[in-house]
Structure formats: C-alpha cells, structure tokens
C-alpha positions in Angstrom: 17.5 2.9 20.6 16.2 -0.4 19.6 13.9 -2.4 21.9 14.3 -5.0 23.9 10.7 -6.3 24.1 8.6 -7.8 21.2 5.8 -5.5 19.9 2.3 -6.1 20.8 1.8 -5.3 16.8 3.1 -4.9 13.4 1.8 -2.5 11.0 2.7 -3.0 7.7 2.6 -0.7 4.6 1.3 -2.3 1.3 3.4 -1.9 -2.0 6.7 -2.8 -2.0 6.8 -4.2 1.5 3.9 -6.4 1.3 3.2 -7.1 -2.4 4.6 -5.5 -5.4 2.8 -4.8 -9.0 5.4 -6.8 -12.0 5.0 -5.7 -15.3 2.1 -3.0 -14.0 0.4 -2.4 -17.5 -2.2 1.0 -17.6 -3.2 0.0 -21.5 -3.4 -3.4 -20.7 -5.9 -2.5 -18.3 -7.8 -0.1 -20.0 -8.1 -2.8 -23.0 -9.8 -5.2 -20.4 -12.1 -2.3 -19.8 -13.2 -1.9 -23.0 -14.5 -5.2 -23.3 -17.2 -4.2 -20.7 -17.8 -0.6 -23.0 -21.5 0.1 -23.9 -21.5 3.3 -25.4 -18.2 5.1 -26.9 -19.7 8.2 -28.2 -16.1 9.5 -29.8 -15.4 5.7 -30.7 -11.9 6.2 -28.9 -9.8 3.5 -28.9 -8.6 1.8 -25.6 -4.7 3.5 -26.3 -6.3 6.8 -27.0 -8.4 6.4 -23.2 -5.1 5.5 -21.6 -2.8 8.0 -22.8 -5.8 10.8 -22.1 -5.5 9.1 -18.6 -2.0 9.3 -18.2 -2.0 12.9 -19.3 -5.0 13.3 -16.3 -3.4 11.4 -13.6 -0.5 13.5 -14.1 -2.2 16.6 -13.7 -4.4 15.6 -10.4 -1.7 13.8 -8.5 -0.2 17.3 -8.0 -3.2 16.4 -4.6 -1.0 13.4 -3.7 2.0 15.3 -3.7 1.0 17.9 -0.6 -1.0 15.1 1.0 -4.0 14.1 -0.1 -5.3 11.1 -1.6 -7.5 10.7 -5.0 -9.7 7.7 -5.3 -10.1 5.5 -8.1 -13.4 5.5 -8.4 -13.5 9.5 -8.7 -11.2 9.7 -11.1 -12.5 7.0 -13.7 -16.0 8.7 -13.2 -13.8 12.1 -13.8 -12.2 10.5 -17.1 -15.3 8.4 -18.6 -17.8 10.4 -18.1 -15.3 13.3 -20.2 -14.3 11.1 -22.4 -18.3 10.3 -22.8 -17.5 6.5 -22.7 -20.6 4.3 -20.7 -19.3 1.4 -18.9 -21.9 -1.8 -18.6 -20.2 -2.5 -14.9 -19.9 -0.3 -11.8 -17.0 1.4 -10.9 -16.7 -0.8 -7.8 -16.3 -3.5 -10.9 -14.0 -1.4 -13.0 -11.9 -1.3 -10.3 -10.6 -4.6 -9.4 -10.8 -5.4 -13.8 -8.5 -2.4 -13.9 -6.2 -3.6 -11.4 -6.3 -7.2 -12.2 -5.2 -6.4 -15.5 -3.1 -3.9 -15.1 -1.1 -6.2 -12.4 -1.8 -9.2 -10.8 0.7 -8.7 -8.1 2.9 -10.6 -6.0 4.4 -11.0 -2.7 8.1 -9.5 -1.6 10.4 -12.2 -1.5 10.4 -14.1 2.3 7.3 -11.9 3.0 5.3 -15.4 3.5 7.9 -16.4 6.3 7.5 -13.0 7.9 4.2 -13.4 8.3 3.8 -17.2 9.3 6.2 -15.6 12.0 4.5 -13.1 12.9 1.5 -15.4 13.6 3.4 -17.5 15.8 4.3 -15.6 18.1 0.9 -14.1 18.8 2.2 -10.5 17.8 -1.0 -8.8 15.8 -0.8 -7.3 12.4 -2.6 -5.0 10.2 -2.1 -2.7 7.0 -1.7 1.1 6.3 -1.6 2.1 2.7 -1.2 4.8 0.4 -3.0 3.9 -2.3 -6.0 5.0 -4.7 -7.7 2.3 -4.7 -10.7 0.7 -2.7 -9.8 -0.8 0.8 -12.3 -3.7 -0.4 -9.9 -4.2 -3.4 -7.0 -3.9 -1.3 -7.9 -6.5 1.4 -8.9 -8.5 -2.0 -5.4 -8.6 -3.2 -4.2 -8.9 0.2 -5.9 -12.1 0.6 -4.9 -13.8 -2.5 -2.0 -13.4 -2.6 -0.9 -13.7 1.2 -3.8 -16.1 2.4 -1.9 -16.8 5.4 -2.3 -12.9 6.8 -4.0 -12.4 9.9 -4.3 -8.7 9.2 -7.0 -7.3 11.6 -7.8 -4.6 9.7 -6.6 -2.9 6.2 -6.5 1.0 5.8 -6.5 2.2 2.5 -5.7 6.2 2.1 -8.3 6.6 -0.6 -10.8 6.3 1.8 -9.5 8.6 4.9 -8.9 11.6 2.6 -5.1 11.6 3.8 -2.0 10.2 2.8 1.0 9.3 4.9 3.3 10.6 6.6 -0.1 12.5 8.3 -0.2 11.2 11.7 -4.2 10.6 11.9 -3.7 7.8 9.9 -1.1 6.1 12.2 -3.4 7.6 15.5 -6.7 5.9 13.6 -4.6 2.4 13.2 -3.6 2.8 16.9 -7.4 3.6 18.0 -8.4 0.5 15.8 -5.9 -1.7 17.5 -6.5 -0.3 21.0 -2.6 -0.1 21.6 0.2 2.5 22.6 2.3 3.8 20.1 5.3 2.0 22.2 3.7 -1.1 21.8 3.2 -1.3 18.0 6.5 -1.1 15.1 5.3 0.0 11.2 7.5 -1.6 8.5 7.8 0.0 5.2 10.1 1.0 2.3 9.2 4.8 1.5 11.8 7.1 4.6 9.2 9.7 5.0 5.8 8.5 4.8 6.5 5.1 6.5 9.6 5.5 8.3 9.5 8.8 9.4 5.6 8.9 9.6 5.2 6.6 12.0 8.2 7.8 14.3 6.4 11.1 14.6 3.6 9.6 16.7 6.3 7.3 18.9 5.3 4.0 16.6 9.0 2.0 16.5 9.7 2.5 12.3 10.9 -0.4 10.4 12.8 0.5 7.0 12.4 -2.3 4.6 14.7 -1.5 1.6 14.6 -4.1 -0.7 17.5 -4.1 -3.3 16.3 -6.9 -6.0 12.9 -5.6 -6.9 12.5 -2.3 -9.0 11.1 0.5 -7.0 10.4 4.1 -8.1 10.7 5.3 -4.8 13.7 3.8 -3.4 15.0 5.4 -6.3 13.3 8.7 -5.9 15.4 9.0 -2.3 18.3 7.1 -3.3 21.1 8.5 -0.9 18.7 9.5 1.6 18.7 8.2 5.4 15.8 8.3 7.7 15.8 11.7 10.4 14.8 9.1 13.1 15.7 6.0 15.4 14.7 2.6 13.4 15.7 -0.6 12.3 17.1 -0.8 9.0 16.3 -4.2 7.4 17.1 -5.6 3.4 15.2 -9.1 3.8 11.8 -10.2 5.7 14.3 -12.6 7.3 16.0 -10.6 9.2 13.1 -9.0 11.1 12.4 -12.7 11.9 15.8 -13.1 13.3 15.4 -9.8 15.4 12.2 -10.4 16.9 13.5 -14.3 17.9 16.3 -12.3 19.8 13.8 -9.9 21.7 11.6 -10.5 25.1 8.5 -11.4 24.9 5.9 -8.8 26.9 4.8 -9.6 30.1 1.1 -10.1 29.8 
C-alpha cells in the first residue's frame, strides 16, 4: 500500500539511478595507468594487463555473486603485484585514474530535478551502493557530477564486506540516519538488491526502471516483477509528482 505521508528520507542506490558510466572503457583505463608504470618486469603491454584482468575479475566475482563485495584496491594489488608491474602512485591514486578513464560518468536524465526537489522539501537523502570501489571515490564522483546533493552520508559496499540485498547494510544506513524504517523509502533499478532489499527491513522500495539508458541488469531480469509492495517509476519526474501529492509529516 502506498503512503500517504512524505518520507523523512530518501536513500538512493548509485549506478543507474544516480549516475551511469557511458562508454565505460577497462583498456582505456589501464592505458592511463600505464603512464604512471615504473617497473614492468614482463614489459606487458597495457591490452595484455586488461585482458589478464578481465580474465581475473571474471574469476573472483563468483564472491559478488553469493554476496560479498571485492575492493578495488585488493584486486589491483592482486593483479600488479602478479603481473610484477610497479606503479609510481598509490592504489588510492590508481583508483580514481582508473575510473576516470575508464568513465567519466553522468547523471540519469531529470535526476538533477529529483534532487533539487528533494532539497526543498526538507526530506534528507543519502546513498547505498554496490560497488568495488572506494567510498572516497564514490562521494568524489558523486559530487561532481551532482553538486547540488545534499547526501548525508555515502555507503559504498567495498567497504562493509557486504553487498545488497543483505539487510545490515540498509539497518547501518538507518542507524546512520537515526530513522525508522517507515520513515525512509530506497530508490533503485536492480528488483532484488534494491527493491526487494530494502522491503525486507520495512524501508518503502522505489523501482526506478529507466528504459533509454543501456543497462546490464535491467536486462539480466527483463520480465521479472518485484515480490513486494513499491512504487514503480520510469522517470525522476514522476517521484517528484508523487511526493507533491503526499502529506507532509507532522513534526
């Protein structure tokens, strides 16, 4: 049953409801890398590193898969240091050179309106990801490319161990926030870890399923309807409209 009140906050999952990565290049960021290389004891080439990643990230992701998250600064300390190649930067560095090259990201269409709207109305926000790399890098690309966010705090899964749908994620956001589950919704496009996750621990679920982008995983599930009471929603602008319709919470 949908609610009649506004929530006291929205959590919000990161790629494709947030931001999304165009044109997401692995070699492209290996290549920028390799310009910060000091020793290369094989003399592999950056193609040769990538597709030796590939091969790797293919074989520990089978972790991600029953729940578990892998951080990216374990597994390019994993895949250098076998690959005997030296970097001249730290892997805090790497990181963000990695990603930026790979990607530089953008928003969801209308996200920008969401958010202004959001803001507002005085209704708090935050972020829950599933993601490998650093919450520092996350809040980074958060804040370029959304500087209008008022995102109290930013959770990235690389750094609690677990991935969504577990519920200590959602229960940590709640403890962070100080809330009740009935007072907080979670948007997001993936039906079990966001949709479904957040229902389990009574947080009101928000399916984002936006048609014009690309997405592996609305594709992955294609067919596939939440097990759960939520509101189903195509475009940021329609949350807007749905929230204007609601009650504001007596304070």
């Amino acid at each position: 049953m949908m609610h009649k009140r506004k929530p006291k906050m929205i959590l919000f999952d990161y790629g494709h409801t947030l931001l999304f990565e165009p044109e997401f290049d692995t070699l492209r960021g290996q290549e920028a890398l390799f310009q910060h290389v000091k020793c290369n004891k094989n003399n592999l080439t950056p193609k040769q590193a990538n597709d030796f990643a590939q091969e790797l990230f293919a074989t520990t992701s089978a972790v991600r898969e029953i729940g578990f998250e892998l951080h990216e600064w374990q597994f390019q300390r994993l895949l250098y240091e076998y690959l005997e190649i030296e970097l001249s930067i730290s892997f805090h560095e790497a990181e963000s050179v990695f990603w930026d090259s790979a990607s530089l990201g953008a928003p969801m269409p209308s996200v920008h309106k969401a958010l202004d709207s959001i803001n507002a109305s005085g209704i708090r926000s935050g972020v829950i990801s599933n993601i490998s790399f650093s919450g520092a890098a996350l809040t980074k690309r958060i804040n370029r490319l959304l500087p209008q966010n008022r995102f109290e705090f930013v959770m990235a899964s690389s750094e609690y161990t677990l991935r969504k749908p577990h519920p200590m994620l959602f229960e940590i956001a709640l403890k962070k926030a100080r809330l009740s589950a009935e007072d907080v919704w979670f948007c997001g496009d993936n039906i079990r870890a966001d949709v479904e996750g957040s229902a389990a621990v009574g947080i009101f679920p928000v399916w984002y399923e936006n048609e014009t982008i690309e997405n592996p995983w609305r594709d992955q599930s294609k067919g596939e309807r939440p097990m759960c009471t939520h509101l189903h929603i195509h475009d940021w602008l329609e949350l807007i409209e749905r929230l204007n319709k609601l009650e504001d919470f007596v304070q």
